[in-house]
N, C-alpha and C positions, 0 to 999 in steps of 0.2 A: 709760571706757577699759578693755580687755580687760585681764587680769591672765594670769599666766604660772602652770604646777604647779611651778614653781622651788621644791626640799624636799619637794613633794607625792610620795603614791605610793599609787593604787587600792588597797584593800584588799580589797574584796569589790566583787561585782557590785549589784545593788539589789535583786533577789528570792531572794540568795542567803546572805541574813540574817535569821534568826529568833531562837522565845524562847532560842534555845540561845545568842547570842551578847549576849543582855542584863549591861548592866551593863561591856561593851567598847567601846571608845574605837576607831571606825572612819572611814576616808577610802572617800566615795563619788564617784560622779560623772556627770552626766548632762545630759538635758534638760528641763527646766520644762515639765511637763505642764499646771498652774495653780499660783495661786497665791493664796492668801484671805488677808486683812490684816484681823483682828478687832479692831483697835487694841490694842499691847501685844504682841499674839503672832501672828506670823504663820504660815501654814498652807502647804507647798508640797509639792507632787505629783514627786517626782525620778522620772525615767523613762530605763532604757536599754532594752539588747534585752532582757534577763531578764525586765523587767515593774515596774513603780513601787512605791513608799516614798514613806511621808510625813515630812517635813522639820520641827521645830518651831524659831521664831527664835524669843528671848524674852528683853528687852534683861537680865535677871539673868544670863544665861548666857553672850551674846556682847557683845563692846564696840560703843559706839556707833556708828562706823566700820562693822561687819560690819551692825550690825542698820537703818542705813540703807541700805546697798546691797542688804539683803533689800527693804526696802518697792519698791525700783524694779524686782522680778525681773518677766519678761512670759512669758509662753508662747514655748517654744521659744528661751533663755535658756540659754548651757551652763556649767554651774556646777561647780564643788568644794565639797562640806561638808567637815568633820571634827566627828562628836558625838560623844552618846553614845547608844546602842543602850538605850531603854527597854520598858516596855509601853505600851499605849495606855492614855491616863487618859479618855479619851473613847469608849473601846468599842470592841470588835472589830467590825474591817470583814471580812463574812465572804463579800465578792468577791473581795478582794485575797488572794496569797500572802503578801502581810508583812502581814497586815491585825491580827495580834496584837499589833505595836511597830510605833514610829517614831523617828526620830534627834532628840533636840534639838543643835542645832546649836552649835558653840562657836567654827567659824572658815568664811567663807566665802570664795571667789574665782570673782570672774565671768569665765570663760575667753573666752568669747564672748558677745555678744549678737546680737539675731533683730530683725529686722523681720515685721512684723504677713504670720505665713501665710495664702496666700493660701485655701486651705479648714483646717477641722480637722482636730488630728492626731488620729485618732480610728478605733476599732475598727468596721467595717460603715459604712462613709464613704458616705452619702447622694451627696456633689459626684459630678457626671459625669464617667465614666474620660477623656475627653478631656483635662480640663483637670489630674486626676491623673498623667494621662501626662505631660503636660508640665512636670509639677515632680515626677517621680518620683522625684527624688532626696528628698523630703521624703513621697513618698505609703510610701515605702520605710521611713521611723519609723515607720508604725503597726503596732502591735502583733501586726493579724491575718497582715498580712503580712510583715514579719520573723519570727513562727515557722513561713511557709510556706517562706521562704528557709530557715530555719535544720534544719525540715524535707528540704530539697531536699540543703544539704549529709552530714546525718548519714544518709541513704539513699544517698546515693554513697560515705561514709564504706561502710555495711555492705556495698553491692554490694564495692567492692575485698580487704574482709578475706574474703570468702566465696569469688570468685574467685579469689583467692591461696590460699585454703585449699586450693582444688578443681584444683588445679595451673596452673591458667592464668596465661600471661604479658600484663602491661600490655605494649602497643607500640602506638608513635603512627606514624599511616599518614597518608601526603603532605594540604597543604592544596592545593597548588599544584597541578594534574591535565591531564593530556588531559581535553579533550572527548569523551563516546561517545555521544552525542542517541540514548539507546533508552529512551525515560520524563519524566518530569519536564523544563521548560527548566533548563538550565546556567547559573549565573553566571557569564559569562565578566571574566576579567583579563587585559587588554592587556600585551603585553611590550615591553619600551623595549628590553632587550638583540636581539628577535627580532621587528623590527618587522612589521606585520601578522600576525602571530601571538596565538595566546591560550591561556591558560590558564584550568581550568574548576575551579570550588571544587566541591569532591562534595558530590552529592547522597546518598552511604553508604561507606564504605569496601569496598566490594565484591570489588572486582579486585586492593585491594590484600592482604587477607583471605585470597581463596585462594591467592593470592601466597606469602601466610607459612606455607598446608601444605604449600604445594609446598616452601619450603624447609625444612622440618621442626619447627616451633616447635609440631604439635601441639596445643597449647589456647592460642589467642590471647581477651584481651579490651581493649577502650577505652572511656571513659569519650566519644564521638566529637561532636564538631560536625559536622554536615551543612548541606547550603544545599540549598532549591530553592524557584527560580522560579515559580511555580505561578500560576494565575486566581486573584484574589481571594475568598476567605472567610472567613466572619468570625473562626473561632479558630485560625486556621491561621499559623506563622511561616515568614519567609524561609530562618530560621536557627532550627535548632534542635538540642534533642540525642539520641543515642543511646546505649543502654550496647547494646556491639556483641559480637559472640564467634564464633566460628572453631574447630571439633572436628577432628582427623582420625582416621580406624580409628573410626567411629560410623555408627549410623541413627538411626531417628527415633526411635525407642524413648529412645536413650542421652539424643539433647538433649533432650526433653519432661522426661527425670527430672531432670539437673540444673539445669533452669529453674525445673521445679515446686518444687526443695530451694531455690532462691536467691528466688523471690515469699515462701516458705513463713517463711523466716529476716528477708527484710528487711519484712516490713509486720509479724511478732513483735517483732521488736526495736526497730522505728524508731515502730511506733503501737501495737502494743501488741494484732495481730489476730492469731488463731489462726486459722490453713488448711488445712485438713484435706486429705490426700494420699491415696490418685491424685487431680488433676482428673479432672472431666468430660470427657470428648470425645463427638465431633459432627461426624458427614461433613459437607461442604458442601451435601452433598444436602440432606442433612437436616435443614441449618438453613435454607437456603431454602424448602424446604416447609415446615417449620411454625413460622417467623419470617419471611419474607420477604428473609431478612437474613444476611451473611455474620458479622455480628459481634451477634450479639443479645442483648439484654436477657433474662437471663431470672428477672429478679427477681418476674414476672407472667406471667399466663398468656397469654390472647387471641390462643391459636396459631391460623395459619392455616389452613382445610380448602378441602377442594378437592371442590367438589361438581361438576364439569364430566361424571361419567357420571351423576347427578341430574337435571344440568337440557337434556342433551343433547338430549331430545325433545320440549321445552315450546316455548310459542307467544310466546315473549320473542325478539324477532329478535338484541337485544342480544348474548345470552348464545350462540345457536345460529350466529349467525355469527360471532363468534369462534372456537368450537372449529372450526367448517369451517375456519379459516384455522389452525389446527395452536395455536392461542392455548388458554387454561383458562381456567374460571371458580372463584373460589375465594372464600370469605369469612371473616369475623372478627364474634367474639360478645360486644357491648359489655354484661358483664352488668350489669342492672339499669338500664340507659340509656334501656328503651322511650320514656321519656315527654320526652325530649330536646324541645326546641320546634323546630320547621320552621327556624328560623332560624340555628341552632348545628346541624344537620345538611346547612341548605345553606352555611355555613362550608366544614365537613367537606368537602362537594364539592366545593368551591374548592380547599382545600387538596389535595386528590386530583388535580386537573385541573394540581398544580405539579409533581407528581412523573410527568406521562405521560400519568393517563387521560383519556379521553376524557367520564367524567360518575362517576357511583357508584350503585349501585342499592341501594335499604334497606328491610327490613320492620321497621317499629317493633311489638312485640308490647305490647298494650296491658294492663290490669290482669287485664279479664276474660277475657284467651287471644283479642281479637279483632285483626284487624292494620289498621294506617297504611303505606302501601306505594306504592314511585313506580312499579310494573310490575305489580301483580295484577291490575290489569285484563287483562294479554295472557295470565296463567297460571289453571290449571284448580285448583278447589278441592283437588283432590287433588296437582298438581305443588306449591302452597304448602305444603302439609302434609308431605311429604317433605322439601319444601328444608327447612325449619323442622324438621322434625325431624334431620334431616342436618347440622345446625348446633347441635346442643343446646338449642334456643330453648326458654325459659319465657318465662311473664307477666311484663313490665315490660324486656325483654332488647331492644336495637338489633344487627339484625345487616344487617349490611356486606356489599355485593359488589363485585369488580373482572373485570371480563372483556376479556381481552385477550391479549396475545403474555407467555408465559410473562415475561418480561427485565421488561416493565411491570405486569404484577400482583405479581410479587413485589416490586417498587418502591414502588406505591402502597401497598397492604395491609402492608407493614413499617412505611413511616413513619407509617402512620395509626394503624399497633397502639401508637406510639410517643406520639402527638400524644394520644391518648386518654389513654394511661395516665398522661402528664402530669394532662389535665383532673380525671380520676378519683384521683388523688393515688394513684398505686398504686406510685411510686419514692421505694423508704428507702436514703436517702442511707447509713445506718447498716447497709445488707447490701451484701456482697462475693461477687457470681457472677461465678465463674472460668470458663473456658471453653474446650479448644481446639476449635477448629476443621481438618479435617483433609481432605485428598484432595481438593483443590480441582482443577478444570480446570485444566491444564497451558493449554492456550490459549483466547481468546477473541476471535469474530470484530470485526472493527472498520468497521462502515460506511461510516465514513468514507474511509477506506485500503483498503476493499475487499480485506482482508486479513485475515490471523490472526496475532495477537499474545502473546505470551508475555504470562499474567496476571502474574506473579509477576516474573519475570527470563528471561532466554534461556538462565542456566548450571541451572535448575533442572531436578533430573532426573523422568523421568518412572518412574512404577511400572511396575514391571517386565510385570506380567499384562495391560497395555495397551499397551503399545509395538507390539503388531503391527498395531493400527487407526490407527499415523498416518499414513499414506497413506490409505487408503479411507475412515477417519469421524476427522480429526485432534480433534474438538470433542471427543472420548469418552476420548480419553487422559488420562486422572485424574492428577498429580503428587505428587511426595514436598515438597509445600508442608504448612506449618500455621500458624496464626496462634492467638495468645494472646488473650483477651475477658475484659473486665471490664463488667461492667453496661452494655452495649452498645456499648463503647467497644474498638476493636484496641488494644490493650498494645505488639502489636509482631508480628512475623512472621518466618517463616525456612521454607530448604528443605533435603532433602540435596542436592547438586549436583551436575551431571555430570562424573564425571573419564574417559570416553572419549570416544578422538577420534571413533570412528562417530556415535557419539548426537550431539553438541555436533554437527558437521556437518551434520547431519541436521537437526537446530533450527535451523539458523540459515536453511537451503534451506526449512524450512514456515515462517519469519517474514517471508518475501522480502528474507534476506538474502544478498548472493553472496559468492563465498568469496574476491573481492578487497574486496569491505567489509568483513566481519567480520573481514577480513587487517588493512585498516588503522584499524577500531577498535582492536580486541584481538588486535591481531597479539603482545604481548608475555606477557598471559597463555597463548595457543596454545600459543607458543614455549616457554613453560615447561612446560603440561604434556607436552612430547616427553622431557623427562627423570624421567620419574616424580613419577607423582602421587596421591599415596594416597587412598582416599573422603572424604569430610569434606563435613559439613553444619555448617550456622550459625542464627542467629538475633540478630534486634536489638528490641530496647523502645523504645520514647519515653518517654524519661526526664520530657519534660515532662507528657505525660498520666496518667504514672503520680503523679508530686507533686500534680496537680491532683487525682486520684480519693482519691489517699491520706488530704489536704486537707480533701476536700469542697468543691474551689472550683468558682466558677463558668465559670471560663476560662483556660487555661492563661496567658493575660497575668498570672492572680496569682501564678503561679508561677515566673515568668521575673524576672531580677531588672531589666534594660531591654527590654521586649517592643516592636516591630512593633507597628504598628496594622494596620487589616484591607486599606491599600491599600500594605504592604510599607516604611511611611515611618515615624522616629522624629518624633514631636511634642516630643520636646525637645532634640535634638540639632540639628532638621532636614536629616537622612538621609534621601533621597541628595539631593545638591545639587551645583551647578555647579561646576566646577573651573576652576582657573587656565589661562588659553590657551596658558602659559609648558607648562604638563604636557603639554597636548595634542599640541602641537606637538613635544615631545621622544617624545611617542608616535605619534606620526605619523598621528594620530586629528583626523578633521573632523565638525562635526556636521552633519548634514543638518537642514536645516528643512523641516519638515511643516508643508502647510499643512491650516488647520480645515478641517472641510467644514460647508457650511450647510446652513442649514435644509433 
């Protein structure tokens, strides 16, 4: 039968006692990591969040009563001691933080007891995140992950004291929202007060944001929940979070610096990384050509070249009729890969053929400077010799090509620079490349919609020295966007954004929107900025990718404390699930049935 801490009172935590507290009389408290019974003295593992302590029962010490309820302790078992804090008579464990002492015990109380877990509680858990998921409330004891969590809070701990230092205000921006379908799908919420109507959980606090320069609050920030509906992938959440922020009287200069002050403070203080100031930056241009990639890796090199005025005049039909069609050819230098076997290169082409192309063209350069090549038969000893040399090629080097519409070479030859450096083990978990990225395309065409779409948002402003081409080349207007990069990974993104009404007009006429839509999406941010509305830019993190890099985890699920799986459902709550008819009906909600389609 469970017993009560009725008298009891925690004294310390369990990793937060050493030799400094020997020879003191402590109350601990936890759960039953193991437990060994050498007959006569029993051995047990106390574990909280801090990290375990060993327990010593040994009937000279406790009465018979305590040192029987020792012999029946199980794994995950939650207990009270009271000992006495000694050293270890059996040797230093020099894994453990208390691995100097342990408690022999003098009083015990079994607060609760455990039925047999269903995987171990245990650091780097072999069991399938499925079935973790579903008893996360227990996947949540292990060690690796409670100081991801515990990680996750003391970094929102430092974002707030930095923010507040840096004059910005906490304010919480509505859950409850209009719908404005320009991005991401909406979660919509039914209203019972406003029946057929809905409310939309945000996908960012956007509009409510510039909302708060228009009324003067000046340096806004939130610790923010966002939702979006999105296609399924695999590390992607329905819900997740942002640390969000709001300048007014700024450009892009001001937010880059006090972003780059707030990375530079909280990965010092919270892990213990020094970050050297300025970052980097990096047009978009210019990380597209020689990454393929808007947010790149650049822990490695295997940038992309572009040999398309090389191979322009060779007998490769490949390569020659793509640039007729306005496409490039461009390659990537796997060094030291020559001798890859046909097999892990036609992989490669597989995986090429996922991101667009239509195949992949390779010279393997072999030991003695000779080549293995799936197109030299159509080129002249001397075109091979240029391209190879045009590509850096030595003996033993795999070099790579994509020929195609600018949008697909840079597609392919990114992710393959990426899938290689994998193979070649060339990403240290233990280096931190910062990155912005800056002047990105204010729009991009959408095929689908036969339109042009605002990449970033519709309120982002465009650069100044470009605004006269969006009417005649709208694709060429560069924007006051940037995005934040960590070892391939966006951090997060922001822009400055439009506070006049000509421009915002203007944008919304080149996204095909008219000015009684954007009336009644954002007819009430409009309406604000007619009373004055001072400059202000912003920018948001993902708080969850940022815990996860900080970490070194494998998937931002380890850093959520009840994550989504990859098709938006909770495996242990079973979210979302059916509702009561009784709800429906006071919502005035019917469900239609779909029927399957066959085979």
């Amino acid at each position: 039968m469970a017993e009560t801490m009725k008298g009891l009172k925690r004294t310390n935590r369990c990793a937060e006692l050493s030799v400094a507290n020997v020879g003191q009389t402590v109350t601990v408290m936890g759960w039953v990591q193991k437990s060994r019974n050498k007959g006569g003295i029993i051995f047990v593992d106390l574990r909280d969040r801090s990290g375990l302590l060993q327990i010593i029962f040994e009937g000279t010490d406790i009465d018979e009563a305590g040192f029987a309820k020792a012999e029946k302790l199980r794994s995950e078992f939650v207990i009270a001691v009271v000992g006495t804090v000694e050293k270890r008579q059996g040797g230093v464990n020099p894994n453990l933080a208390t691995g100097e002492i342990e408690i022999r015990a003098k009083d015990l109380r079994v607060l609760s007891e455990s039925d047999t877990p269903p995987f171990p509680i245990e650091e780097d858990s072999k069991t399938k995140e499925e079935l973790r998921l579903k008893y996360r409330y227990l996947d949540l004891r292990r060690p690796d992950i409670q100081r991801n969590i515990m990680l996750r809070s003391k970094v929102t701990a430092k974002v707030r004291e930095f923010m507040t230092n840096e004059g910005f205000l906490e304010i919480e921006t509505p859950i409850l929202n209009k719908s404005t379908p320009e991005g991401a799908r909406d979660y919509l919420v039914p209203s019972r007060v406003h029946p057929g109507t809905f409310y939309a959980l945000p996908q960012s606090p956007q509009l409510f944001k510039q909302l708060l320069m228009c009324s003067g609050y000046d340096r806004y920030f939130q610790i923010a929940k966002c939702f979006r509906d999105e296609d399924l992938r695999a590390d992607r959440q329905p819900e997740f979070t942002q640390i969000d922020m709001e300048l007014s009287f700024v450009d892009i200069d001001d937010v880059l610096d006090v972003n780059e002050r707030l990375l530079q403070t909280v990965f010092k203080d919270a892990i213990g990384i020094d970050i050297a100031l300025p970052l980097q930056r990096m047009t978009w241009q210019e990380a597209m050509d020689r990454f393929g990639s808007d947010k790149p890796d650049t822990r490695f090199g295997m940038e992309l070249v572009n040999v398309t005025d090389v191979v322009k005049g060779c007998g490769f039909s490949v390569f020659t009729s793509a640039i007729e069609a306005g496409g490039s050819v461009r390659g990537i230098n796997a060094k030291g890969q020559g001798e890859m076997p046909r097999k892990k290169i036609d992989a490669l082409v597989d995986f090429a053929k996922g991101y667009g192309a239509k195949g992949l063209a390779y010279i393997a350069i072999q030991p003695d400077g000779s080549y293995k090549s799936s197109f030299a038969k159509f080129m002249t000893e001397d075109e091979m010799k240029a391209l190879v040399d045009a590509m850096g090629g030595e003996a033993n080097d795999l070099l790579l090509f994509a020929a195609d519409r600018n949008k697909i070479v840079y597609s392919v030859l990114g992710a393959l620079r990426l899938e290689l450096a994998k193979q070649m083990d060339l990403l240290n978990p233990d280096q931190f490349n910062f990155l912005w990225v800056t002047e990105f395309p204010l729009l991009e065409w959408s095929d689908e919609e036969e339109r042009f779409m605002a990449m970033h948002h519709p309120f982002t402003m465009p650069m100044e020295e470009d605004w006269q081409y969006i009417d005649s080349d709208p694709g060429r207007v560069r924007a006051k966007a940037y995005d934040i990069v960590l070892n391939g990974v966006e951090l997060g993104g922001g822009s400055v954004r439009i506070h006049q009404n000509d421009i915002q007009s203007k944008m919304f006429e080149v996204i095909g929107l008219s000015k009684e839509t954007a009336s009644e999406r954002f007819g009430f941010l409009l309406d604000a900025f007619r009373y004055g509305v001072p400059p202000h830019a912003g920018l948001a993190f993902g708080l969850d990718r940022m815990i996860m890099l900080m970490a070194k985890a494998d998937s931002i699920r380890e850093v959520i404390a009840f994550p989504k799986v990859k098709d938006a459902s909770c495996l242990m709550t079973d979210a979302p699930n059916v509702v009561d008819p009784i709800q429906l009906d006071e919502l005035q909600i019917a469900i239609k049935a779909v029927e399957e389609k066959g085979e």
